[in-house]
Structure formats: C-alpha cells, structure tokens
Backbone as CSV, one residue per row, in Angstrom:
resi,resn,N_x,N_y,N_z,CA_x,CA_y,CA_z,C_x,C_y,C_z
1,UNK,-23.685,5.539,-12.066,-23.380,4.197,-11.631,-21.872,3.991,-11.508
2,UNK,-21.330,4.483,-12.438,-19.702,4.304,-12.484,-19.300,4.771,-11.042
3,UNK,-19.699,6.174,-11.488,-18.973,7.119,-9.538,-19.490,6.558,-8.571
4,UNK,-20.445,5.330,-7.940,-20.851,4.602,-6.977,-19.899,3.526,-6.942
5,UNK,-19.468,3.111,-8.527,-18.481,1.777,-8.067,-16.993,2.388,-7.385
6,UNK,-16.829,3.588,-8.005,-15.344,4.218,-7.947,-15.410,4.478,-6.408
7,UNK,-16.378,5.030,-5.972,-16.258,4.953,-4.343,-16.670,4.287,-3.896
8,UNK,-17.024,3.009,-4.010,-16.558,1.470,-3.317,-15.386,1.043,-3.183
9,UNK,-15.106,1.453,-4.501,-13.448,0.763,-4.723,-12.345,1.593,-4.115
10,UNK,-12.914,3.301,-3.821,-11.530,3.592,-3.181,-11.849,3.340,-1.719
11,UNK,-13.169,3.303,-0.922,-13.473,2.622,0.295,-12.527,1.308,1.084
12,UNK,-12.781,0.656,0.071,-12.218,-1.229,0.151,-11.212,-0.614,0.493
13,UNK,-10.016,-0.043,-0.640,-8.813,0.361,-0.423,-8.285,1.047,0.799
14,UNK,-9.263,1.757,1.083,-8.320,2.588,2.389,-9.007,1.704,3.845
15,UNK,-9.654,0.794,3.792,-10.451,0.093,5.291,-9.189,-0.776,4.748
16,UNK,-8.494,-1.458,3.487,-7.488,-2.615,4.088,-5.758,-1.973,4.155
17,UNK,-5.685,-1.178,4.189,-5.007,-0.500,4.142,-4.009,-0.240,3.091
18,UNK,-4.428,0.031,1.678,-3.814,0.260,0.302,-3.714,-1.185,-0.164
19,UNK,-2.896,-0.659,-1.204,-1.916,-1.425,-2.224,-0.736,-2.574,-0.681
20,UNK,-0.567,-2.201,-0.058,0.838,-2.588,0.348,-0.098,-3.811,1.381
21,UNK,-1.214,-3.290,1.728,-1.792,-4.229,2.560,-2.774,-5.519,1.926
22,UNK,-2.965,-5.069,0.986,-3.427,-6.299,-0.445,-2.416,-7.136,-0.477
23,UNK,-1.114,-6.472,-0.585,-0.030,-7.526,-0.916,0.468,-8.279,0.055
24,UNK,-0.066,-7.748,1.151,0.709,-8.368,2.412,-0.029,-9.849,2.256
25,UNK,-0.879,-10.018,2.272,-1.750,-11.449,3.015,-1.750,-12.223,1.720
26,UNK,-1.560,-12.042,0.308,-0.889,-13.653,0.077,0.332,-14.343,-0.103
27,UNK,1.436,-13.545,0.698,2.716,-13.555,1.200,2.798,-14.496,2.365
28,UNK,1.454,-13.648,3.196,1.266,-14.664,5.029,0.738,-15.568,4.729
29,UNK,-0.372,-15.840,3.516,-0.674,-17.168,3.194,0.064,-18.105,2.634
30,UNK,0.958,-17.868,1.574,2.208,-18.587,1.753,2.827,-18.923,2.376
31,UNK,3.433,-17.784,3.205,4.145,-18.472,4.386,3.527,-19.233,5.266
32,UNK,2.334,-18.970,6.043,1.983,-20.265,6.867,1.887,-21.522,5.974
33,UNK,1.392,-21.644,4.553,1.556,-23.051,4.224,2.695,-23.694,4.016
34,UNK,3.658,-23.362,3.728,4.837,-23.355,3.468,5.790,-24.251,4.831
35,UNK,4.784,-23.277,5.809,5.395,-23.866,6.987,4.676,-25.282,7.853
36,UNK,3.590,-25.106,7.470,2.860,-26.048,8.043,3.622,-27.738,7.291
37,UNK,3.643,-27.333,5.500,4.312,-28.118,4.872,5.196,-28.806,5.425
38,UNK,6.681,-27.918,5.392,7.494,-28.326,5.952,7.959,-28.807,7.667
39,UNK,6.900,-28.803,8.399,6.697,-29.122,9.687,6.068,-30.476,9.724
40,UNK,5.073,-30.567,8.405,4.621,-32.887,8.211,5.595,-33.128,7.982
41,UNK,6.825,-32.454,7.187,7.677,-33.338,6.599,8.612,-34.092,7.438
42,UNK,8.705,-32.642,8.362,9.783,-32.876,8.787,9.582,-34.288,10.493
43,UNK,8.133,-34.444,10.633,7.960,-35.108,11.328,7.710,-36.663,11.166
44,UNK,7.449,-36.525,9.856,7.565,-38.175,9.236,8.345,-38.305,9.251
45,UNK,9.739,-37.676,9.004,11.141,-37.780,8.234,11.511,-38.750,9.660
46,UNK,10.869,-38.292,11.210,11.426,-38.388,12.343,11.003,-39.692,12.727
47,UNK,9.441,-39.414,12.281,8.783,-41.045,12.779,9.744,-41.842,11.438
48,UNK,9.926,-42.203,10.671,10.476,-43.062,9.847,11.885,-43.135,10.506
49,UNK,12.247,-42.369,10.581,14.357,-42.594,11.682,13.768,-43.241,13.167
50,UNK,12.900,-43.105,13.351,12.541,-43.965,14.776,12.222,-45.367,14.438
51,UNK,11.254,-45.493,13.450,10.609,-47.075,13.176,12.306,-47.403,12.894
52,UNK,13.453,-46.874,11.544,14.613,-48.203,11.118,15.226,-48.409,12.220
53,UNK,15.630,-47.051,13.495,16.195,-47.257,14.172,15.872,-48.328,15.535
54,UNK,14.836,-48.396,15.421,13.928,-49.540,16.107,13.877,-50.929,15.983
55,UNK,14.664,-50.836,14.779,14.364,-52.805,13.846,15.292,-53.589,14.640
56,UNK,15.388,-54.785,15.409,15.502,-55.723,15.670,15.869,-56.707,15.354
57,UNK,16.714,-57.803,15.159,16.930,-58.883,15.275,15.306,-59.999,15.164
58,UNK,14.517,-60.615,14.593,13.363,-61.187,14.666,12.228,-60.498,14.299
59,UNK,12.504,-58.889,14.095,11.412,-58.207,13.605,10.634,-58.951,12.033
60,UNK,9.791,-59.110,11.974,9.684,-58.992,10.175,9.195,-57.949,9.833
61,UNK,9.195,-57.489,8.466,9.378,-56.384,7.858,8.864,-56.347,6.220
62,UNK,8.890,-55.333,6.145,8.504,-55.299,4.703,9.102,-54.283,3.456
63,UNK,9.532,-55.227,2.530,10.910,-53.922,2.127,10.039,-53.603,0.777
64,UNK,10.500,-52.016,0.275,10.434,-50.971,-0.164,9.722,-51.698,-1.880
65,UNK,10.675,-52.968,-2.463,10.135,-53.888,-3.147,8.896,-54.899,-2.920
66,UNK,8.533,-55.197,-1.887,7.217,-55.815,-1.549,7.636,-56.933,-0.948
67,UNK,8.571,-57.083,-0.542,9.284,-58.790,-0.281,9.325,-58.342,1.536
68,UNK,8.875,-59.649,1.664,8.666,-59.650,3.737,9.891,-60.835,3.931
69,UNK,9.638,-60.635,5.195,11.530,-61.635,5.603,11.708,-60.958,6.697
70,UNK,12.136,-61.795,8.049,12.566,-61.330,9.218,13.935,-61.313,9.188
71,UNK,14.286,-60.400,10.252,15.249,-59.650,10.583,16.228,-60.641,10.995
72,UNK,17.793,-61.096,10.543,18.386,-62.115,11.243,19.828,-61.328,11.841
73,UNK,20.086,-60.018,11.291,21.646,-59.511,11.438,21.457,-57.712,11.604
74,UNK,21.306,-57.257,12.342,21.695,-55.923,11.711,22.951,-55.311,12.208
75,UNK,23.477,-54.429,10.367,24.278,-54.278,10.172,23.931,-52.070,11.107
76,UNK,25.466,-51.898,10.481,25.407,-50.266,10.356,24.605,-49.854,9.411
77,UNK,24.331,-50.386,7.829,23.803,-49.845,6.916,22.391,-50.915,6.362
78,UNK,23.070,-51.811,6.559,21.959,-52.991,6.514,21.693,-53.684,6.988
79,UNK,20.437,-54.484,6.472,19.911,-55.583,7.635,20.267,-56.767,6.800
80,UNK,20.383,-57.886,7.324,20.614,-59.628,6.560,19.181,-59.769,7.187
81,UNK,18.297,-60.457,6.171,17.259,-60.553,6.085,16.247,-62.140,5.456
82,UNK,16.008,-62.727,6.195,15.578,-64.061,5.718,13.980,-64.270,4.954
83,UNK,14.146,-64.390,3.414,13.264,-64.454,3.289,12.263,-65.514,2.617
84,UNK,13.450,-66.092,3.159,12.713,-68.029,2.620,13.690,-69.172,3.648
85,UNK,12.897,-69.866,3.934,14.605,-70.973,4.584,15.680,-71.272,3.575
86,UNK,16.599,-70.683,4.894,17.818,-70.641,4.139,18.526,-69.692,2.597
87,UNK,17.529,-69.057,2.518,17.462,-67.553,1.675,17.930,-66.448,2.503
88,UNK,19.140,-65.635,2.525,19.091,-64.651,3.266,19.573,-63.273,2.396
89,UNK,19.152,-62.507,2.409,19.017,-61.335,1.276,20.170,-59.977,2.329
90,UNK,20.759,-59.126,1.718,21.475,-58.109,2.666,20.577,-56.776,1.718
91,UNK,19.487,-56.246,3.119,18.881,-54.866,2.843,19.110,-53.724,3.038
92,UNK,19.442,-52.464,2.318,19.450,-51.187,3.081,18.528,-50.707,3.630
93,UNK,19.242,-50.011,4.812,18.397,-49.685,5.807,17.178,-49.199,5.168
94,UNK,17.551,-48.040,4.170,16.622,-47.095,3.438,15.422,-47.896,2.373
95,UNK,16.104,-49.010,2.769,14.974,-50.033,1.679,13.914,-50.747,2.253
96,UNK,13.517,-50.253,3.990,12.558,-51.490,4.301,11.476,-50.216,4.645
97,UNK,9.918,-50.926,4.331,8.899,-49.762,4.091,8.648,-49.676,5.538
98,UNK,8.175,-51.100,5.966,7.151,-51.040,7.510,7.505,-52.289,7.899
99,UNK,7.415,-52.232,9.233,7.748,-53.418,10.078,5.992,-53.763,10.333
100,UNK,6.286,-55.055,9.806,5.263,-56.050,9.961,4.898,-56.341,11.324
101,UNK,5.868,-56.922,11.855,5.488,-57.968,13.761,6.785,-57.501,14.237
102,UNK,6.641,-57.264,15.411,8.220,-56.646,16.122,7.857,-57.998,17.010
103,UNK,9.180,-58.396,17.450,9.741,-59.273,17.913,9.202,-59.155,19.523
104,UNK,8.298,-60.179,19.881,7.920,-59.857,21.437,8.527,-60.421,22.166
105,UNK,9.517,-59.576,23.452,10.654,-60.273,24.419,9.584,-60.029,25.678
C-alpha cells in the first residue's frame, strides 16, 4: 500500500512540474489578487476626486461627521457650508462623504 501511495506522489510531481512548479501558483495567486486589489482602490480613489471635484456652489452634501448643509463658497481647500440659517461652517474638502442634491442649472 505504501509503494502505491509513493507512486502517486512521485506521478503528481512530475505531471506539475516539481517542487518549483508547486511554488509557482501561490505566488500567481497572490499576485493577481494583489492586483485586482489595488486596481478597486485605485478607482474609487478616482471616483471620489471626481464627486469633490464636482461640488458646486448650491450642491448639498453630506460631511464625513453626519451634518448636511449646502454648498455657499468654494474654497481651494474648503467649502463654506450652510448648515442652518445663517450658520455657516468652513469644510475640508476631505471632510464631505456624498453629495446629497447637485444643484440643477
């Protein structure tokens, strides 16, 4: 029984091609996840620089703290942001989650 498993096992070995070819494929499985990973990331990273770069003057919005307030100023880094009459708050850019209602012209 033993010498039936031993030539299974050196079978397997030489159809995948050794030791070196065992090692190969959870290297390629890493690497494709790895990459797939870093390819969502890097495309949210893009949709999110499109939505701040998108914000508007009248947009409302919703910042990173939970607080909504339309858009009254934007700055280079921030937005002036109204979120009560006559309340106006100054947001970083990096601080607003999702735009609520974009401003229809």
């Amino acid at each position: 029984m033993l010498e039936n498993f031993l030539v299974l096992a050196e079978a397997n070995t030489a159809s995948t091609g050794g030791a070196f070819g065992q090692m190969l494929i959870p290297f390629l499985l890493i690497g494709a996840m790895m990459f797939f990973m870093f390819r969502s990331q890097k495309k949210e990273a893009k949709r999110r620089q499109e939505m701040l770069d998108g914000i508007r003057t009248g947009d409302k919005i919703l910042t990173m703290g939970g607080i909504h307030g339309v858009v009254k100023t934007v700055n280079e880094d921030t937005y002036i942001v109204e979120i009560a009459e006559k309340v106006k708050v100054e947001v970083s850019k990096t601080g607003v989650n999702n735009i609520t209602k974009k401003e229809s012209k």
